[in-house]
C-alpha positions as CSV (number, residue, x, y, z in Angstrom):
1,X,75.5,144.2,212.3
2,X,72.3,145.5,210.9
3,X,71.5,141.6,209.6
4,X,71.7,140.3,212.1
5,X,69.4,142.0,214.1
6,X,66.9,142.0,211.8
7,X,67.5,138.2,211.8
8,X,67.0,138.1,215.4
9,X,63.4,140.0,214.7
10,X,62.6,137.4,212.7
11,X,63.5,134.6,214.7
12,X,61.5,136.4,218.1
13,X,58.1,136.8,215.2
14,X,58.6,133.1,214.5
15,X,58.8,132.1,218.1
16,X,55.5,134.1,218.9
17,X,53.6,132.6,216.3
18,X,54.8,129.0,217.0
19,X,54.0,129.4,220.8
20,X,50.6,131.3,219.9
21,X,49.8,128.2,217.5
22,X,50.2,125.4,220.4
23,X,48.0,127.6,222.5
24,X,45.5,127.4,220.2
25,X,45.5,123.6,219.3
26,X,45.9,122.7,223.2
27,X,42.7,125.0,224.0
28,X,40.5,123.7,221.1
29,X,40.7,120.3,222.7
30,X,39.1,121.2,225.9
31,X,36.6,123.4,224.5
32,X,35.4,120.4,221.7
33,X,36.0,117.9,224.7
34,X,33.8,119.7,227.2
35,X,31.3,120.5,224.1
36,X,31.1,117.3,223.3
37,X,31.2,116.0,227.1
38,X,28.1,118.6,227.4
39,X,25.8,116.4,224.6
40,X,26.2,113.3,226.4
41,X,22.7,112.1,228.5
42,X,22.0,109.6,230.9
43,X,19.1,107.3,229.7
44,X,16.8,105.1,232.8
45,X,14.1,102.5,232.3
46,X,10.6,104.8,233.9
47,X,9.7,101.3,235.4
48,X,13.1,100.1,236.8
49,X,15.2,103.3,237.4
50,X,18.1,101.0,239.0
51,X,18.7,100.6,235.1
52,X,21.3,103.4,233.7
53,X,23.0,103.6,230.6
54,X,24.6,107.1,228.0
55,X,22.9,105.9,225.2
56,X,19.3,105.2,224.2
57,X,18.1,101.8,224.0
58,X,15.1,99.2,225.7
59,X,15.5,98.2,229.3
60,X,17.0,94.5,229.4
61,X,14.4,93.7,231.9
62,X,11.3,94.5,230.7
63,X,11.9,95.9,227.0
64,X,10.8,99.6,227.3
65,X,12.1,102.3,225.9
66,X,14.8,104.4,227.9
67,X,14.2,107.7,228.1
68,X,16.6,110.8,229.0
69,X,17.0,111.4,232.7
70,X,19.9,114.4,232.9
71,X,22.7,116.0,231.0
72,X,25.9,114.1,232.7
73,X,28.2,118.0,231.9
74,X,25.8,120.8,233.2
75,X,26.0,124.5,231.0
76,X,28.1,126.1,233.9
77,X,30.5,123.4,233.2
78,X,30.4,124.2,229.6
79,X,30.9,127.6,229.9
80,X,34.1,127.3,232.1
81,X,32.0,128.2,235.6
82,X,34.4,127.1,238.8
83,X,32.2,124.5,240.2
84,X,35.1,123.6,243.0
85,X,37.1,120.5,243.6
86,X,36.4,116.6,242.4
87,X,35.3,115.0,245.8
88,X,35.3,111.4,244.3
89,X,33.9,109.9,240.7
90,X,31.3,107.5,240.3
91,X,29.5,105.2,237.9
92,X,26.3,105.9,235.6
93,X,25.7,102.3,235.0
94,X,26.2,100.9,238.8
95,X,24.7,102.8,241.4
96,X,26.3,103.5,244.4
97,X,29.6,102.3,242.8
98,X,32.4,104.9,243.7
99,X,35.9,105.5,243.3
100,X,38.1,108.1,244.8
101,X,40.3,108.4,240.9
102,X,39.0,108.3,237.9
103,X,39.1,105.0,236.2
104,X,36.5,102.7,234.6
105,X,33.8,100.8,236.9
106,X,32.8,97.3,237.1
107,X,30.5,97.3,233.4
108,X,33.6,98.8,231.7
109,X,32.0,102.5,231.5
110,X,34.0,105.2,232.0
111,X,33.2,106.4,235.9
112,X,32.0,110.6,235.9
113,X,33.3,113.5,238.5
114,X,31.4,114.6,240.8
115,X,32.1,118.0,242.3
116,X,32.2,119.8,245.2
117,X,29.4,121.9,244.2
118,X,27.4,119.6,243.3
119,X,27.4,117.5,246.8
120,X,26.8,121.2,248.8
121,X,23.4,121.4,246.6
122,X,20.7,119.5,248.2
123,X,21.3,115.9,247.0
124,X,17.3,115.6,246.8
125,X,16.5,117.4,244.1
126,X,15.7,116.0,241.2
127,X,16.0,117.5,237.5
128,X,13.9,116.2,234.6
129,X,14.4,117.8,231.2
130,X,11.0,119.5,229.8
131,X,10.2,116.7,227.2
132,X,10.2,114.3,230.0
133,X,7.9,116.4,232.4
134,X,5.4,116.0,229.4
135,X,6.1,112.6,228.9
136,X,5.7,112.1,232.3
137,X,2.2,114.2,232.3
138,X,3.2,116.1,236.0
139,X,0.7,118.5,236.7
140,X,0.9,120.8,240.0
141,X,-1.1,122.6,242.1
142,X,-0.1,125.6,245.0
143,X,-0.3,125.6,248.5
144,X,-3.4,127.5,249.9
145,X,-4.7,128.4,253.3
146,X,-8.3,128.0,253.7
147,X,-10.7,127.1,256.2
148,X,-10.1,123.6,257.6
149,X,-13.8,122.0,257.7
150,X,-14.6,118.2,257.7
151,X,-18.0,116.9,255.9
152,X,-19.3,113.8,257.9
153,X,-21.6,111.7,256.0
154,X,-23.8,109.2,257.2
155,X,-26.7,107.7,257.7
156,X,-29.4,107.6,260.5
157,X,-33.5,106.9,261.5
158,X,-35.9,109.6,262.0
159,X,-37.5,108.7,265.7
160,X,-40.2,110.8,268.2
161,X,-39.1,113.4,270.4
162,X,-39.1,111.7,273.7
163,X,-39.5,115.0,275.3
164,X,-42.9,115.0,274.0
165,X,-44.3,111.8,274.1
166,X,-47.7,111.5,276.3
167,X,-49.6,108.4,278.4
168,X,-52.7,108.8,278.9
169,X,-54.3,106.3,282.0
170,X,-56.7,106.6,284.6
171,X,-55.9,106.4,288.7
172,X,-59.0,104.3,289.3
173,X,-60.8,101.2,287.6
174,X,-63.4,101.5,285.2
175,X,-65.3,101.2,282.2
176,X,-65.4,102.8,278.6
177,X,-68.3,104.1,277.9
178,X,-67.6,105.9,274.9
179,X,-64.5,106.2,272.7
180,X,-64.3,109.6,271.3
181,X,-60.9,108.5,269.3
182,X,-60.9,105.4,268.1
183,X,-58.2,105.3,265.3
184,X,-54.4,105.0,266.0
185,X,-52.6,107.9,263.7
186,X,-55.5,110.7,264.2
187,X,-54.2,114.1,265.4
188,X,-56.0,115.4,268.5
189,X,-55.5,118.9,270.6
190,X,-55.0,119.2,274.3
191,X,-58.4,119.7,275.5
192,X,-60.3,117.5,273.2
193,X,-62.6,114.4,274.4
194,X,-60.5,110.8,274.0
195,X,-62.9,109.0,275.9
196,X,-66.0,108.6,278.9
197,X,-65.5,106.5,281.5
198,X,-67.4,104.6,284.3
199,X,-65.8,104.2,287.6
200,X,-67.8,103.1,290.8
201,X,-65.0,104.9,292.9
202,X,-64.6,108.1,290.9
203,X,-68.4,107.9,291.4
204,X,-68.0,108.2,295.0
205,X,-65.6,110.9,295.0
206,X,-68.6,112.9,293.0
207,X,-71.0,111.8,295.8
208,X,-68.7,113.2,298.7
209,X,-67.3,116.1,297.1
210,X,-71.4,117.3,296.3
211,X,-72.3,116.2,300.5
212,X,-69.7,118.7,301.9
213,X,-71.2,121.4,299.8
214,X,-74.2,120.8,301.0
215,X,-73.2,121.6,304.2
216,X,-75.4,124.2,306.3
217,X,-73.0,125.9,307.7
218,X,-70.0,127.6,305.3
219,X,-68.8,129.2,308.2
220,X,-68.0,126.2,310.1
221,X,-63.7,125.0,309.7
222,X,-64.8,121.6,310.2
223,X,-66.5,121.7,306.9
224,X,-64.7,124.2,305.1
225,X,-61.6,121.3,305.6
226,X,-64.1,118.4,304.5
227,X,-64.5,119.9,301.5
228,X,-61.1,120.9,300.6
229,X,-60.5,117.5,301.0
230,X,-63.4,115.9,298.7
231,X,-62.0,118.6,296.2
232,X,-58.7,117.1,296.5
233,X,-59.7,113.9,296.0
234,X,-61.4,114.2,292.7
235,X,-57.8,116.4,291.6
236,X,-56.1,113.6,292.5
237,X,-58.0,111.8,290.0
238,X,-57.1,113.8,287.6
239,X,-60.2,115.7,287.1
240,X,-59.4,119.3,286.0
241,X,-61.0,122.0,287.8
242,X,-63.5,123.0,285.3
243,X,-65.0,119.4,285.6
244,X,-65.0,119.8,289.5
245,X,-66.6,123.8,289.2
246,X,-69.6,122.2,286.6
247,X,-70.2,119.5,289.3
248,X,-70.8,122.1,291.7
249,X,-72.9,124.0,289.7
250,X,-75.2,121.3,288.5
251,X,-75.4,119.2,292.2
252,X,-75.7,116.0,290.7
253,X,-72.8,113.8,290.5
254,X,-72.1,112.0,287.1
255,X,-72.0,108.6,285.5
256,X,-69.2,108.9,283.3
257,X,-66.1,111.0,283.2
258,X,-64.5,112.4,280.0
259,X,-61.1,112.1,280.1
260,X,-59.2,114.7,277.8
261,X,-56.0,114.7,275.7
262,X,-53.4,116.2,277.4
263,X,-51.3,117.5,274.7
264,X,-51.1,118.4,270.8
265,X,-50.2,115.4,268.9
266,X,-51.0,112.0,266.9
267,X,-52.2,108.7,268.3
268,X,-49.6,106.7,268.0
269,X,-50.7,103.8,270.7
270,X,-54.3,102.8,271.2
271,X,-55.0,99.9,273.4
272,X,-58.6,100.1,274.0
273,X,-62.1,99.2,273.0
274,X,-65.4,100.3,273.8
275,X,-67.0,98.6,276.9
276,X,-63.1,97.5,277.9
277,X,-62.8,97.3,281.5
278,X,-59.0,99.0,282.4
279,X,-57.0,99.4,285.5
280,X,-55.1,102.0,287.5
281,X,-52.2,102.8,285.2
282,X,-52.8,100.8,282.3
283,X,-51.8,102.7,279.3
284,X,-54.8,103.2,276.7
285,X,-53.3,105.7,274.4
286,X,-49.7,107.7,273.9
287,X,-49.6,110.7,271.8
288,X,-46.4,112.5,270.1
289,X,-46.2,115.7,269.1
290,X,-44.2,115.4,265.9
291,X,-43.8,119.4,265.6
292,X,-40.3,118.5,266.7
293,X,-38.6,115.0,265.8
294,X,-35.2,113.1,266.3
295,X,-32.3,111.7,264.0
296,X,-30.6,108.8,265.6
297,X,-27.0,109.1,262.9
298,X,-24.7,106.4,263.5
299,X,-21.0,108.0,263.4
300,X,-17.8,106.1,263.6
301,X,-15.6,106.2,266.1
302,X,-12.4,108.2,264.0
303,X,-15.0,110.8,263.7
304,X,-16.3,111.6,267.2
305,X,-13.8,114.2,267.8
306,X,-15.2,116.2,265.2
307,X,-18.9,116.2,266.2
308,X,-20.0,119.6,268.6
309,X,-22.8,120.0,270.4
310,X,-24.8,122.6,268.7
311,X,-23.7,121.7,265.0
312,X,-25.4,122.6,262.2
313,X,-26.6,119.2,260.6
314,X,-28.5,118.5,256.7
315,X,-30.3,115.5,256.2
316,X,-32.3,114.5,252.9
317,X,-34.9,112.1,252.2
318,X,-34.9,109.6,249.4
319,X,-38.7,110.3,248.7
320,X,-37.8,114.2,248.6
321,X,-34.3,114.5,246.8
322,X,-34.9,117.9,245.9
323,X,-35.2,119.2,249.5
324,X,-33.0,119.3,252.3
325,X,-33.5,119.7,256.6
326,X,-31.2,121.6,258.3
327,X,-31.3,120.7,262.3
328,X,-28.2,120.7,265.0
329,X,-26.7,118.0,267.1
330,X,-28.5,118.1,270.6
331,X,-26.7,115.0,272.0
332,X,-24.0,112.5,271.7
333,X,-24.3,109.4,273.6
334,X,-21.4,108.1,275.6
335,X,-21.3,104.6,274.8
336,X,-20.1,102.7,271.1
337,X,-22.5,99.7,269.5
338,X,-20.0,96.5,270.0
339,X,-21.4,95.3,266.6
340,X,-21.1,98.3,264.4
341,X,-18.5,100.1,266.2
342,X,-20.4,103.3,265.8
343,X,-21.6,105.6,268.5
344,X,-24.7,107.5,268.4
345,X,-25.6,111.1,268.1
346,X,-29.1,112.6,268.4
347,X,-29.7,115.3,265.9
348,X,-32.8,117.8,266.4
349,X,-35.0,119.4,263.3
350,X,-38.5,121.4,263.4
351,X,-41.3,119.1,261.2
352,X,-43.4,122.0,259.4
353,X,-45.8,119.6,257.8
354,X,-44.8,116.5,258.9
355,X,-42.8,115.6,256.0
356,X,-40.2,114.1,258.7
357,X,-41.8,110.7,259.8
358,X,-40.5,108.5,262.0
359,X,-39.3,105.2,260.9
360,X,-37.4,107.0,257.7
361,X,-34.3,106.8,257.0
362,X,-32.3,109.9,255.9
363,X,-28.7,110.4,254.7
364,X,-27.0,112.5,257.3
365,X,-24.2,115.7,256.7
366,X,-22.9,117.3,259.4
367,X,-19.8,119.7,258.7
368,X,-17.2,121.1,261.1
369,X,-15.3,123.8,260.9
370,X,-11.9,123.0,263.0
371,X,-9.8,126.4,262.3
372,X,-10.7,129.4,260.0
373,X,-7.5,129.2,258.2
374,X,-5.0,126.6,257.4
375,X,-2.3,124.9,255.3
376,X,-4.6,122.6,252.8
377,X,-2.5,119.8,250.1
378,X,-4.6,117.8,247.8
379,X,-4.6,113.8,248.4
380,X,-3.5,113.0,245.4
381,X,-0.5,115.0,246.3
382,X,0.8,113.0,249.0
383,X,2.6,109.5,248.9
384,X,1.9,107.8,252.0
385,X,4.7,104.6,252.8
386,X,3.6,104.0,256.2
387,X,5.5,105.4,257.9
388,X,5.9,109.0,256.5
389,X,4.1,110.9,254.4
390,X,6.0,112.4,251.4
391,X,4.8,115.3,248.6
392,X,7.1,116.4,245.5
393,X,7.8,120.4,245.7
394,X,8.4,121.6,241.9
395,X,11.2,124.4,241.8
396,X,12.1,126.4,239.2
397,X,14.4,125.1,236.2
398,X,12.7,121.1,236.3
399,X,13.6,120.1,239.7
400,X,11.8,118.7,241.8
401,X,12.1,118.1,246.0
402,X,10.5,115.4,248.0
403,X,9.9,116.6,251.2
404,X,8.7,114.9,254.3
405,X,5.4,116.3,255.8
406,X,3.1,116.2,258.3
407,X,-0.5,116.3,258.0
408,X,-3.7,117.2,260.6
409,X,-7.1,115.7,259.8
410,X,-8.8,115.6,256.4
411,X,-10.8,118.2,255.2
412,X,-13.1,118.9,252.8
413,X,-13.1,118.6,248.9
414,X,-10.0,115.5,249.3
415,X,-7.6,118.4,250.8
416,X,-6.0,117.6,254.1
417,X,-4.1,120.1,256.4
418,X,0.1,120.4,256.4
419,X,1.2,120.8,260.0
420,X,4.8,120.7,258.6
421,X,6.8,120.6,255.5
422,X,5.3,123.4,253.3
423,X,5.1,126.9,253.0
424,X,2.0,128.7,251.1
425,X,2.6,129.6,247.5
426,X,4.8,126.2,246.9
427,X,3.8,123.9,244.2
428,X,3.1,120.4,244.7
429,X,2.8,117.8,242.3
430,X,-0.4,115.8,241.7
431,X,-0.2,113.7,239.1
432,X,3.1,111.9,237.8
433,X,5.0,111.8,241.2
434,X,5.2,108.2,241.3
435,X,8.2,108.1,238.5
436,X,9.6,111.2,240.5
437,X,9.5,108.9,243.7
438,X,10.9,106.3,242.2
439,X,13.9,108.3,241.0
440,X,14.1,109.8,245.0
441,X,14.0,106.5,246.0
442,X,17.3,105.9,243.9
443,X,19.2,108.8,245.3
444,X,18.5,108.2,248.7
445,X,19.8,104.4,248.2
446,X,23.2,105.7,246.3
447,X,24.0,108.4,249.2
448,X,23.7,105.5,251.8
449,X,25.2,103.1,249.7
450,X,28.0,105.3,249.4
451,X,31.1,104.4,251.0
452,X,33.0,106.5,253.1
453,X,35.8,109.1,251.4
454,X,38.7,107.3,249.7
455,X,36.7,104.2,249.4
456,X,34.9,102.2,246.4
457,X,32.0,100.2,246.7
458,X,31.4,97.5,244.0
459,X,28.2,96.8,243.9
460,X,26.5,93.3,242.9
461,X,26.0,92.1,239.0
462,X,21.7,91.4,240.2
463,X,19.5,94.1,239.1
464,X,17.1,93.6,242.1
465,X,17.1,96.4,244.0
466,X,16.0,94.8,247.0
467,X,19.7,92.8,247.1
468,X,21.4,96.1,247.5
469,X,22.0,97.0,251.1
470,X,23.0,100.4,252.4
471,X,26.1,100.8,254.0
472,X,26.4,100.6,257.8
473,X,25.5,103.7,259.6
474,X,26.4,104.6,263.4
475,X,24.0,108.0,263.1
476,X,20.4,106.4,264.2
477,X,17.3,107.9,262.9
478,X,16.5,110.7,266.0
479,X,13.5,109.6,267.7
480,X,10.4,112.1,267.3
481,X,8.7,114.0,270.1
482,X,5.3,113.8,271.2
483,X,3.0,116.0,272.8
484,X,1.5,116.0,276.3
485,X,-0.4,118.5,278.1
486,X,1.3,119.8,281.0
487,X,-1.4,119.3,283.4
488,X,0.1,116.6,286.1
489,X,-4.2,114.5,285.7
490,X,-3.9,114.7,281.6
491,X,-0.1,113.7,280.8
492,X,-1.7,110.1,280.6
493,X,-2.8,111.3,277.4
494,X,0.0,111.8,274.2
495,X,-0.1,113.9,270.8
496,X,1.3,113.4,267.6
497,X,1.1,117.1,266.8
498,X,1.3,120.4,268.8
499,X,-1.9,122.5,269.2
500,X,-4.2,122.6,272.7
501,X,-5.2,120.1,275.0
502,X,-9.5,119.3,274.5
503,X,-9.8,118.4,278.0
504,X,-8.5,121.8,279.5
505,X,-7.1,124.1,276.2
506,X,-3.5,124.4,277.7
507,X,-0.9,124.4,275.1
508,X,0.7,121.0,274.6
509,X,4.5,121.0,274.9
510,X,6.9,118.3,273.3
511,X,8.9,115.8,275.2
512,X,11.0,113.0,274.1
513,X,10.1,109.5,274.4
514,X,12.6,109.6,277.3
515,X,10.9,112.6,279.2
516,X,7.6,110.8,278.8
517,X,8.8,107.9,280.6
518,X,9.8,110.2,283.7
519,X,6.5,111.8,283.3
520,X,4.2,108.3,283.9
521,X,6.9,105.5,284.5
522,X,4.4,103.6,287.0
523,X,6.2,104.6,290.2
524,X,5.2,105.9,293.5
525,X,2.1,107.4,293.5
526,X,2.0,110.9,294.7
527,X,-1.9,111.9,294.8
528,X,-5.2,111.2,293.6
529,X,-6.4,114.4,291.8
530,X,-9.3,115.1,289.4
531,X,-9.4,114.4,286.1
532,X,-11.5,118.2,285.8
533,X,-9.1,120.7,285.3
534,X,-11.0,123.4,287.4
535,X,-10.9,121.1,290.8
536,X,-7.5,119.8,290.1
537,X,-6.5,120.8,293.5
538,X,-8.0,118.4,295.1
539,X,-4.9,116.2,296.0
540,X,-6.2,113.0,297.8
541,X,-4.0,110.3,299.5
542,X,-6.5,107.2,298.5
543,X,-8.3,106.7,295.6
544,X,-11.9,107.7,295.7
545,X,-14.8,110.2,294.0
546,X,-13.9,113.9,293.5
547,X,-16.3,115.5,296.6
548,X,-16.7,118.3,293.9
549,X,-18.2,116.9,290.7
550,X,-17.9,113.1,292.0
551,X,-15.8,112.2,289.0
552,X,-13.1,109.2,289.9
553,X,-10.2,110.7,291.3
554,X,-7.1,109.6,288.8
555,X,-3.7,109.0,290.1
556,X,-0.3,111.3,289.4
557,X,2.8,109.3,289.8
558,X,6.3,109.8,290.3
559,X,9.2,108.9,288.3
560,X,11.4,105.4,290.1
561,X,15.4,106.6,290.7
562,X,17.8,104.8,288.6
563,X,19.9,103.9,290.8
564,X,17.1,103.8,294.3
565,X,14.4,102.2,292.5
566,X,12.4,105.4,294.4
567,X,10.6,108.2,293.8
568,X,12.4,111.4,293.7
569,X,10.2,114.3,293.9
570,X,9.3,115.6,290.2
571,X,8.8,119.0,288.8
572,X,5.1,118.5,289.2
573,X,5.0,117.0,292.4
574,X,3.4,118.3,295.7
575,X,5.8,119.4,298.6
576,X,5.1,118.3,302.0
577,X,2.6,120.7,303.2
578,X,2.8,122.0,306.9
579,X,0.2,121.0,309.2
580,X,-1.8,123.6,310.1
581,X,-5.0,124.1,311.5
582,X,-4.8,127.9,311.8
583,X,-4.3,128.6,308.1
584,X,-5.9,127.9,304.9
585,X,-3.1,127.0,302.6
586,X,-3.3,128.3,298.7
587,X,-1.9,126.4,295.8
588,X,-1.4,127.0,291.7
589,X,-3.6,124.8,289.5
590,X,-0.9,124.5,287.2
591,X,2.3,124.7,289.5
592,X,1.0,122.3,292.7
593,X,4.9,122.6,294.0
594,X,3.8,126.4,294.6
595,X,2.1,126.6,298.1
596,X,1.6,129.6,299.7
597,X,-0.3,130.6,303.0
598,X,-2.7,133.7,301.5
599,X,-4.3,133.7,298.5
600,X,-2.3,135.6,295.4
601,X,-0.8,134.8,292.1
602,X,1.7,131.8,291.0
603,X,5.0,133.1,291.0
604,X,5.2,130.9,287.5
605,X,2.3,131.4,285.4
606,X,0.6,134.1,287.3
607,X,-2.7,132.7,287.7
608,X,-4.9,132.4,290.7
609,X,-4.2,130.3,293.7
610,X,-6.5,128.3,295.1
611,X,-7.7,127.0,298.4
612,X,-6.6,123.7,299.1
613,X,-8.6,120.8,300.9
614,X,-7.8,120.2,304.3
């Protein structure tokens, strides 16, 4: 009895050893499978990434060298990490060729997992090994805020200050007697002698003026009003009343008159001679004062919206590079040059020492500041297609995210502003994001190409990527918004981006393309209003000028009825309004449908009514 249990020991301690044994060898296979599964890369042509094979090689198309894209096991796989269920399996040498079972694919490669994990992450992202980021030469750069200023450059034509141009005729025929200036370009004061002049009926006037003071009686009206008129006369003439006071004095009428300059400035017309014989109102000399001159800069058209009134403005001279002239914009005229397709803006600067002559031409910078503090992205971060605008995010570990943005106006130093997209602090890439896009590209085309769960797609033997077509879709694209201004005169007028309207500074608010339609279909029109936002209550049955300001009154329409082909009344439109000649009525700026008979506050927006026109 004892032997035989001790032969039962034995046989339970061989048992144990021959089951621990088999648990050994059958969990060594995994681990040296999954090790070995975990050394296994992907290799892609950088200049056709449709080409992918799991060894190194060249690319069959155009000879390069493959280089390493991704590991096909990740570490968490190696180190036994749950990473959830197999969804379907696909190919590395096809894209977009899947099979719900594993199996091999149309080249004869073995077809990989891919796991649930893996299609919860954001199917963007891309991952580049280190070696190939340096290969690559990606370089990134942050995300700042910063002032959002745009630096227009251009040229323009320094020309006189209108405002200070001078004529100088006569208001009666004569003779010169005497030129005083005789050079164009000589700088005279106000006060100084141009020129003497004979005229038989200024010589009169004299004669006339001197025979009423001569009068014996000072007492008597009938001459005090003679001579008020002879002393009129010669003003009329122009003759200042220190001339007229010496005539007086002396009693004995003059020859010749010297006409005077009449203000500070250079001779920049002469157009007579000594002994000339000139008419009323022919123009012998014009003077400028060229203390003050004008910069006609040409600016084109995508830039008008950023030129102010009152903007600081540089300009520099090619004579004087060392120097610069700082001036402001006094003036933007309202019309564009059909030839250049530029319009013009006057720009203002003070002359100490004339070095500012007109007839230069000057190189023109005027910068404005559009918000104090913004989202800025370099250029050369941003991959423009047409129709969006794309940037590469970098995230931590070697992955990199395209993402969609959108972008305001261009600012200084090549940086533009990020309406959407980013976030400050991200990282963007600069340089190297076209091999990135190229891969992205690739993703996008082997989600769509995908087909639905429990199917496989074999894709064609060509290697032209343009012959592989995405699978149907029934989702459409979602249509973007645009933004109007909510004021019934401006909704004419739509935005790509949100911010405030520049005719009135109401917020803009988004509306579909379908709201838009409703807004200004072309239907019944309910009023003429003003396009001024302070006398939009003036609601008008015909069209006509704004008795206000005088501006054309713009119609506001209703939207057409599906089904009526008529104009239901809108949101926006006017109510009937009681007639009344007892009471004023009051009505909202922004809410016309509110009408109220005593003045108040909207019951919507709480601003001030105002009267209506009767």
């Amino acid at each position: 009895m004892h032997i035989k249990l001790k032969s039962a020991s034995l046989l339970v301690i061989l048992a144990l050893v021959v089951a621990t044994g088999f648990f050994i060898v059958g969990c060594s296979k995994p681990a040296d499978a999954a090790s070995a599964s975990q050394e296994k890369t992907l290799y892609t042509c950088g200049m056709h990434p449709q080409v992918i094979q799991d060894h190194p090689g060249n690319c069959p198309i155009c000879g390069m060298k493959l280089t390493p894209i991704r590991k096909q096991v990740s570490q968490d796989m190696a180190s036994g990490t749950n990473r959830g269920k197999i969804l379907y399996y696909k190919s590395t040498m096809m894209p977009g060729e899947t099979s719900p079972k594993p199996g091999k694919d149309s080249m004869g490669m073995d077809m990989v997992p891919v796991y649930e994990t893996q299609a919860a992450a954001n199917s963007s992202e891309i991952e580049v090994d280190p070696v190939t980021i340096q290969n690559m030469n990606i370089q990134t750069t942050p995300v700042v805020r910063g002032p959002l200023r745009r630096v227009i450059r251009t040229v323009g034509t320094i020309v006189y200050n209108e405002t200070t141009l001078a004529d100088v005729t006569t208001k009666f025929k004569g003779w010169i007697e005497k030129l005083d200036v005789d050079a164009t370009g000589q700088l005279v004061h106000r006060g100084e002698p141009l020129f003497d002049i004979y005229s038989p009926d200024l010589y009169s006037a004299e004669v006339e003026y001197l025979l009423t003071l001569n009068q014996s009686s000072s007492k008597d009206s009938g001459a005090l009003l003679l001579r008020e008129t002879a002393a009129n006369k010669l003003k009329f003439y122009d003759i200042s009343q220190a001339q007229i006071a010496e005539l007086g004095k002396t009693g004995q009428p003059r020859k010749t008159l010297q006409i005077l300059a009449p203000i500070d400035g250079f001779v920049i017309e002469k157009n007579i001679v000594q002994g000339q014989m000139v008419d009323a109102g022919m123009k012998l000399y014009q003077l400028a004062d060229l203390g003050i001159v004008w910069v006609y800069a040409q600016i084109y058209e995508q830039d008008l919206p950023y030129i102010r009134l009152g903007q600081e403005a540089v300009v520099k001279l090619d004579s004087m590079p060392d120097r610069e002239f700082r001036g402001r914009v006094t003036y933007v005229y309202p019309n564009v040059d059909e030839k250049t397709r530029t319009a013009r803006v006057r720009l203002e600067f003070e002359n100490p020492g004339y070095f500012l002559k007109p007839g230069m031409f000057v190189s023109v910078q005027i910068t404005s500041e559009l918000a104090p503090s913004v989202l800025l992205v370099p250029d050369s971060a941003v991959l423009r297609s047409g129709e969006k605008n794309t940037v590469f995010v970098a995230l931590p570990g070697g992955k990199f995210d395209p993402r969609t943005v959108g972008l305001g106006p261009e600012a200084e130093h090549d940086m533009y502003e990020v309406v959407s997209g980013l976030q400050a602090g991200e990282r963007v890439v600069t340089s190297g994001q076209f091999m990135l896009d190229s891969e992205s590209q690739l993703r996008e085309a082997i989600q769509k190409m995908r087909g639905p769960s429990g199917t496989t797609m074999k894709m064609p033997t060509s290697t032209n990527m343009n012959e592989l077509k995405p699978a149907s879709s029934t989702n459409a694209e979602p249509e973007g918004v645009v933004y109007v201004c909510p004021m019934p005169a401006h909704v004419s007028i739509t935005y790509d981006h949100p911010g405030n309207c520049p005719i009135c500074g109401m917020a803009l608010v988004p509306v579909t393309p379908a709201e838009l339609k409703q807004l200004r279909p072309g239907g019944k029109v309910l009023y003429y209003t003003c396009p001024m936002p302070e006398h939009n209550y003036i609601h008008e049955d015909k069209p006509g000028k704004c008795p206000i300001c005088g501006m054309t009154l713009i119609p506001v329409m209703a939207a057409p009825d599906a089904a009526t082909n008529s104009a239901p009344p809108a949101t926006n439109a006017v109510p009937a309004v009681p007639k009344t000649d007892a009471k004023q009525l009051y009505t909202c700026p922004m809410h016309p449908q509110v009408i109220s008979d005593k003045p108040g506050k909207c019951p919507i927006c709480e601003m001030t009514l105002v009267p209506m026109k009767k």
